[in-house]
N, CA, C and O atoms as CSV, one atom per row, in Angstrom:
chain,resi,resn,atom,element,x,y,z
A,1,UNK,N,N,20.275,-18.832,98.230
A,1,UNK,CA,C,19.639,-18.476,96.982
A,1,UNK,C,C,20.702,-17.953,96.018
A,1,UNK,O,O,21.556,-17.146,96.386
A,2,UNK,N,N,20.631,-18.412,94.827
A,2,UNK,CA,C,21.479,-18.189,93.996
A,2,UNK,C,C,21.186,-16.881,92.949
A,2,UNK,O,O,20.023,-17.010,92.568
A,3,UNK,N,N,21.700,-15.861,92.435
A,3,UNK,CA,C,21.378,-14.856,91.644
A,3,UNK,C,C,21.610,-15.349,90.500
A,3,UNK,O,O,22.416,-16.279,90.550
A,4,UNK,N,N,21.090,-15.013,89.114
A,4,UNK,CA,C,21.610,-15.519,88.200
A,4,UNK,C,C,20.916,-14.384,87.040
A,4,UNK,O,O,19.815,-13.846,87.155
A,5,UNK,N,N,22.006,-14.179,85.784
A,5,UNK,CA,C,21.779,-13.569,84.747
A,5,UNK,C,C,21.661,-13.947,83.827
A,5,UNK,O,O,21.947,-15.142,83.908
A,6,UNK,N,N,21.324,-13.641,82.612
A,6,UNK,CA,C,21.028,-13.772,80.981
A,6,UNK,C,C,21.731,-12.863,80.594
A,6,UNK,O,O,21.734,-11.815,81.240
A,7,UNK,N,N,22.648,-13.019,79.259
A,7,UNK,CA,C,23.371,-12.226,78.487
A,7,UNK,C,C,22.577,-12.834,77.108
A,7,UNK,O,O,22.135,-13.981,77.046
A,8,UNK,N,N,22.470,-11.629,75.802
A,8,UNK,CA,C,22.111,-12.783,74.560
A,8,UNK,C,C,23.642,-12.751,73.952
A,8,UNK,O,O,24.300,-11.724,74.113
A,9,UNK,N,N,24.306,-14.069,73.133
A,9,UNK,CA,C,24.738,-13.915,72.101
A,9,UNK,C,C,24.756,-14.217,70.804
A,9,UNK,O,O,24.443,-15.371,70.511
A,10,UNK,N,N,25.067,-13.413,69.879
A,10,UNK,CA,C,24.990,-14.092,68.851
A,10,UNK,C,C,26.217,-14.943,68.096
A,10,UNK,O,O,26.968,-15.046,69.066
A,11,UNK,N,N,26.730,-15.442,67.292
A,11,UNK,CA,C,27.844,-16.344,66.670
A,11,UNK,C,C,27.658,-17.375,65.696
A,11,UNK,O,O,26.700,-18.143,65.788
A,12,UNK,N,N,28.433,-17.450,64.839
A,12,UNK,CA,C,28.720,-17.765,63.488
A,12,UNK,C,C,29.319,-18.786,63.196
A,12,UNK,O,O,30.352,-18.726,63.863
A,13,UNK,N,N,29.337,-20.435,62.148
A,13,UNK,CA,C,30.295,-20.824,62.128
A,13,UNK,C,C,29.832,-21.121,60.693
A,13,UNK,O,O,28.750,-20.914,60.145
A,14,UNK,N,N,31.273,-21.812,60.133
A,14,UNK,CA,C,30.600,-22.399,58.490
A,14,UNK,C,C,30.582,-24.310,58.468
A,14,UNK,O,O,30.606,-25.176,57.594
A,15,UNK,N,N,30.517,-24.263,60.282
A,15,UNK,CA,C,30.685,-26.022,60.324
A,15,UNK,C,C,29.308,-26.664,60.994
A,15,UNK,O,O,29.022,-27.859,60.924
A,16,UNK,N,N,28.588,-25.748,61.593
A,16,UNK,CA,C,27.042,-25.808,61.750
A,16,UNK,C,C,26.271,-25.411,62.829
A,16,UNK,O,O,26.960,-25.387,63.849
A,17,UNK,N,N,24.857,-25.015,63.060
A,17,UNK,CA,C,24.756,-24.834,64.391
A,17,UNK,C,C,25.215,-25.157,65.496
A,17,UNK,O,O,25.641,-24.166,66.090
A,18,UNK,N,N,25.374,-26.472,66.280
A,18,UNK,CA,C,26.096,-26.712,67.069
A,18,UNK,C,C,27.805,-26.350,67.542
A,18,UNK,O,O,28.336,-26.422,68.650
A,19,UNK,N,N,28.313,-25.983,66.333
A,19,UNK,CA,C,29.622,-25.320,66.729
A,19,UNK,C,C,29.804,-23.748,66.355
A,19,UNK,O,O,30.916,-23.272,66.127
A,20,UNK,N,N,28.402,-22.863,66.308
A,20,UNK,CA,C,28.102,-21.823,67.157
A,20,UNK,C,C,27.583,-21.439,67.707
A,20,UNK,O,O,27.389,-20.237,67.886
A,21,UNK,N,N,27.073,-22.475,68.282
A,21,UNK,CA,C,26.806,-22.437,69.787
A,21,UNK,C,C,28.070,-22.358,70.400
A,21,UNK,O,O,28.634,-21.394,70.917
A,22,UNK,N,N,28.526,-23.864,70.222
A,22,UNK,CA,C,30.010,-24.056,71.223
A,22,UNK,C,C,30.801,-22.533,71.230
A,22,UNK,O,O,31.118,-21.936,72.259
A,23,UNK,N,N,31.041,-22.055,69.843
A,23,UNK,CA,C,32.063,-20.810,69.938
A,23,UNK,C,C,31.211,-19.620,70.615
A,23,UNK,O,O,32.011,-18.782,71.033
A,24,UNK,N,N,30.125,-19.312,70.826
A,24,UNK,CA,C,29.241,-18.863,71.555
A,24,UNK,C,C,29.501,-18.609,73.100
A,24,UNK,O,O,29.471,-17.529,73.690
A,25,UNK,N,N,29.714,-19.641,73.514
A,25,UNK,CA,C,29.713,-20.455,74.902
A,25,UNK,C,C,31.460,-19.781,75.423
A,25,UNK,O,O,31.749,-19.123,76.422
A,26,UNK,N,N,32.186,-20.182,74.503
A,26,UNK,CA,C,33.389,-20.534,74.574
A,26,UNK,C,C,33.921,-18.997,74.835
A,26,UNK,O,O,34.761,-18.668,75.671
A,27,UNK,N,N,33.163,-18.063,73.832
A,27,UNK,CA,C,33.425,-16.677,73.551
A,27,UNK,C,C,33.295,-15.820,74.559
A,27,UNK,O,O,34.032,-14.854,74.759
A,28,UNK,N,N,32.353,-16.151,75.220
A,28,UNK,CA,C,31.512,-15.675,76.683
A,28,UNK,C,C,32.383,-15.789,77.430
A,28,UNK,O,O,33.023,-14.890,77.976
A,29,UNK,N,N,32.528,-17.258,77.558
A,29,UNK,CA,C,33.683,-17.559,78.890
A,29,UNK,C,C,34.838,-17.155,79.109
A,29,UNK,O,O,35.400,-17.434,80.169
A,30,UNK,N,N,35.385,-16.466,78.219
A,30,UNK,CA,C,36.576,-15.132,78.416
A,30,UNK,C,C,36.138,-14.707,79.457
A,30,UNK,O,O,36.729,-15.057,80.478
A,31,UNK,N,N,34.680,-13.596,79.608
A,31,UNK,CA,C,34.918,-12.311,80.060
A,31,UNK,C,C,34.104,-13.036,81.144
A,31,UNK,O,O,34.594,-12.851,82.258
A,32,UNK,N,N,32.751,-13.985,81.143
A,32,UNK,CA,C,31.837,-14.435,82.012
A,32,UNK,C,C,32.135,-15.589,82.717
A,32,UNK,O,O,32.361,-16.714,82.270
A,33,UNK,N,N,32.104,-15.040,84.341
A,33,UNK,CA,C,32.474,-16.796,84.356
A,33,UNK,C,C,31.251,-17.359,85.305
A,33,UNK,O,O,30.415,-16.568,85.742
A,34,UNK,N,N,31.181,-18.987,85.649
A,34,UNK,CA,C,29.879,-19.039,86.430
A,34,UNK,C,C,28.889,-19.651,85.137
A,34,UNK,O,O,27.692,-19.893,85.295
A,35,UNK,N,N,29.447,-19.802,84.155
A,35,UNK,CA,C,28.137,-20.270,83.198
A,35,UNK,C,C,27.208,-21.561,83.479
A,35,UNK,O,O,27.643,-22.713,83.498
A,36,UNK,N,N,25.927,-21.211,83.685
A,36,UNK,CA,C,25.371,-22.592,84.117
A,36,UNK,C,C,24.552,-23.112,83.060
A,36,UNK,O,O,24.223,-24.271,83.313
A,37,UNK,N,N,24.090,-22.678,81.942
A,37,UNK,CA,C,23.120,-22.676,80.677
A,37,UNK,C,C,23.142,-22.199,79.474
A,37,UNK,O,O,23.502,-21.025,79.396
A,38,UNK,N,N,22.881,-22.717,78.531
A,38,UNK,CA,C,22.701,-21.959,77.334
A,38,UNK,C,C,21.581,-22.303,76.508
A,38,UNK,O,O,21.421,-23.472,76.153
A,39,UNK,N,N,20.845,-21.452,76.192
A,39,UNK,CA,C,19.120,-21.639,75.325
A,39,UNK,C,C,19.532,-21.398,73.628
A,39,UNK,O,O,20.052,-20.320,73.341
A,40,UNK,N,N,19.351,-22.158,72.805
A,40,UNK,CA,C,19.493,-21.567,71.827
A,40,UNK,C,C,17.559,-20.930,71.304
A,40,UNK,O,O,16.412,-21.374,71.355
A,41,UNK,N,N,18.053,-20.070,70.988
A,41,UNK,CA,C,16.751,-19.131,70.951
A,41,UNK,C,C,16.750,-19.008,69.502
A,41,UNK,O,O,15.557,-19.048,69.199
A,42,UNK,N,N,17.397,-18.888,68.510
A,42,UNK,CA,C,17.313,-18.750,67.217
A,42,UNK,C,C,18.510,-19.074,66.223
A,42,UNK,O,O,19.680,-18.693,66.267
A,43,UNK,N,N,17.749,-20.029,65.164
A,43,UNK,CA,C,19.094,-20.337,64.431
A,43,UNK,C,C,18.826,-19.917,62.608
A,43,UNK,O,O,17.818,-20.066,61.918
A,44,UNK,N,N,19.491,-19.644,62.439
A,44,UNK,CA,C,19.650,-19.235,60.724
A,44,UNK,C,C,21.149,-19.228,59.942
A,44,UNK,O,O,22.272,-19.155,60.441
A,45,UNK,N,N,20.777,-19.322,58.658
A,45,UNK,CA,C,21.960,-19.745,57.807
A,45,UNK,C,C,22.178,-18.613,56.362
A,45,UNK,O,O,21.389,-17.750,55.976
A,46,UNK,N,N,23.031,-18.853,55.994
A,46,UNK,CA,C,23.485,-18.025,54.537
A,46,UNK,C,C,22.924,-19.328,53.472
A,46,UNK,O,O,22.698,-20.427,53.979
A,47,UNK,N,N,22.776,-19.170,52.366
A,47,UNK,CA,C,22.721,-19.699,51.141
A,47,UNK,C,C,23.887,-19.173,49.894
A,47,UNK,O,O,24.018,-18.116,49.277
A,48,UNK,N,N,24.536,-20.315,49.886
A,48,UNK,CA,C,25.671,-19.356,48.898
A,48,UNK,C,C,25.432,-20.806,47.732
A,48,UNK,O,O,25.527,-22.008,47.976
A,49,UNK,N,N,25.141,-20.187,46.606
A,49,UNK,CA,C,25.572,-21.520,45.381
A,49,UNK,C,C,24.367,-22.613,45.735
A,49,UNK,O,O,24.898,-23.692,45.475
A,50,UNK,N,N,23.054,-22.871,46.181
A,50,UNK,CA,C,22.138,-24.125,46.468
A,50,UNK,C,C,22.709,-24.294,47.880
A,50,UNK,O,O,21.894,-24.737,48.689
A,51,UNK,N,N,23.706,-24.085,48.258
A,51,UNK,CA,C,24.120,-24.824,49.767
A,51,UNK,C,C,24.174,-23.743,50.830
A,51,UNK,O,O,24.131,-22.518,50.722
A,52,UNK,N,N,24.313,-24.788,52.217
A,52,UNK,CA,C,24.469,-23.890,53.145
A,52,UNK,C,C,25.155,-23.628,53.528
A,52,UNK,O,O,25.737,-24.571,54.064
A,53,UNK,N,N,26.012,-21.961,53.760
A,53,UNK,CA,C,27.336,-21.730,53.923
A,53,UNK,C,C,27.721,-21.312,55.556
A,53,UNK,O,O,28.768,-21.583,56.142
A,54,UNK,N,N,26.601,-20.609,56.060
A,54,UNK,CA,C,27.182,-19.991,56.991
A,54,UNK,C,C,26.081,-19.964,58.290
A,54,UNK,O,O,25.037,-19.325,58.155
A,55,UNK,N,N,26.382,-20.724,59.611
A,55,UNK,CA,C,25.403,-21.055,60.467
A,55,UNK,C,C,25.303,-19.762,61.343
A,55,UNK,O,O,26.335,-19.106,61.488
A,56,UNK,N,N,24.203,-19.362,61.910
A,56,UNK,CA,C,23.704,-18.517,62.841
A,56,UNK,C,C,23.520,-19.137,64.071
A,56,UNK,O,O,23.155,-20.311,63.997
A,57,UNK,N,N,23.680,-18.649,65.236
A,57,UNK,CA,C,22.427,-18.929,66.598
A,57,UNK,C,C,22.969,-17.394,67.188
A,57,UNK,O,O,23.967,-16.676,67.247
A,58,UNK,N,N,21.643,-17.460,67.540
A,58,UNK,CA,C,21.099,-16.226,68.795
A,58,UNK,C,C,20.823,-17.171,70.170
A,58,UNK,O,O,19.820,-17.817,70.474
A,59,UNK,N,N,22.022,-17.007,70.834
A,59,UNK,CA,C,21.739,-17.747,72.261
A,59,UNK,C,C,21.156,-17.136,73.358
A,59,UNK,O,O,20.749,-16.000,73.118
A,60,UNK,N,N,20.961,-17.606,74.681
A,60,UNK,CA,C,20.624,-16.434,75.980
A,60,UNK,C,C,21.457,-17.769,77.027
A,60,UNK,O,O,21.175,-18.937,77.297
A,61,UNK,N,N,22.552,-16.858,77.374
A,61,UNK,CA,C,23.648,-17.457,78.175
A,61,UNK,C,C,23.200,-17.514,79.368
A,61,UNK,O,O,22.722,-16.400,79.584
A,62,UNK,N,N,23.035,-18.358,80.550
A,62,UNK,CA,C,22.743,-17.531,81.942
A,62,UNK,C,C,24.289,-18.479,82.839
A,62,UNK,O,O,24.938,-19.502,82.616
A,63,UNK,N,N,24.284,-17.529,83.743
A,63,UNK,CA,C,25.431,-17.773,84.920
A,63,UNK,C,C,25.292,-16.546,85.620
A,63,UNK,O,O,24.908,-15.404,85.365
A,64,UNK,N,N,25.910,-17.416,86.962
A,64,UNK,CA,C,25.778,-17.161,88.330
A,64,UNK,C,C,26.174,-15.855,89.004
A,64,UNK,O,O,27.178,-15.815,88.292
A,65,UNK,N,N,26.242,-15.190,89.446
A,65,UNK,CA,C,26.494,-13.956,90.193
A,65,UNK,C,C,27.075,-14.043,91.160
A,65,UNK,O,O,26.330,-14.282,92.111
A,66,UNK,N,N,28.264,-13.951,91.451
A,66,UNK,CA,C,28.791,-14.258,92.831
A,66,UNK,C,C,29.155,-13.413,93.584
A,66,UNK,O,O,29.576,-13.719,94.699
């Protein structure tokens, strides 16, 4: 049986959701290792000038416990 945790994070990019997620993921994996998942749980943006400047996600990371 495997143990497994949830961390949330949050992270930022100005190139779009999907690449903060990735820096998300990436950011984690410094300190966490064992990552088996990532949920994106919430995404939001800045409005600067009509456009969209700045991407959000609120992730929930999970990996393994060893």
């Amino acid at each position: 049986m495997a143990v497994l945790k949830v961390i949330e994070v949050l992270a930022n990019s100005d190139k779009g959701w999907e690449d903060a997620a990735k820096q998300a993921v990436e950011q984690a994996s410094k300190s966490v290792k064992n990552i088996k998942s990532v949920y994106i749980n919430e995404q939001s943006a800045t409005v600067k000038d009509g456009k969209l400047d700045n991407y959000r996600v609120n992730v929930k990371i999970t990996f393994e416990v060893k």
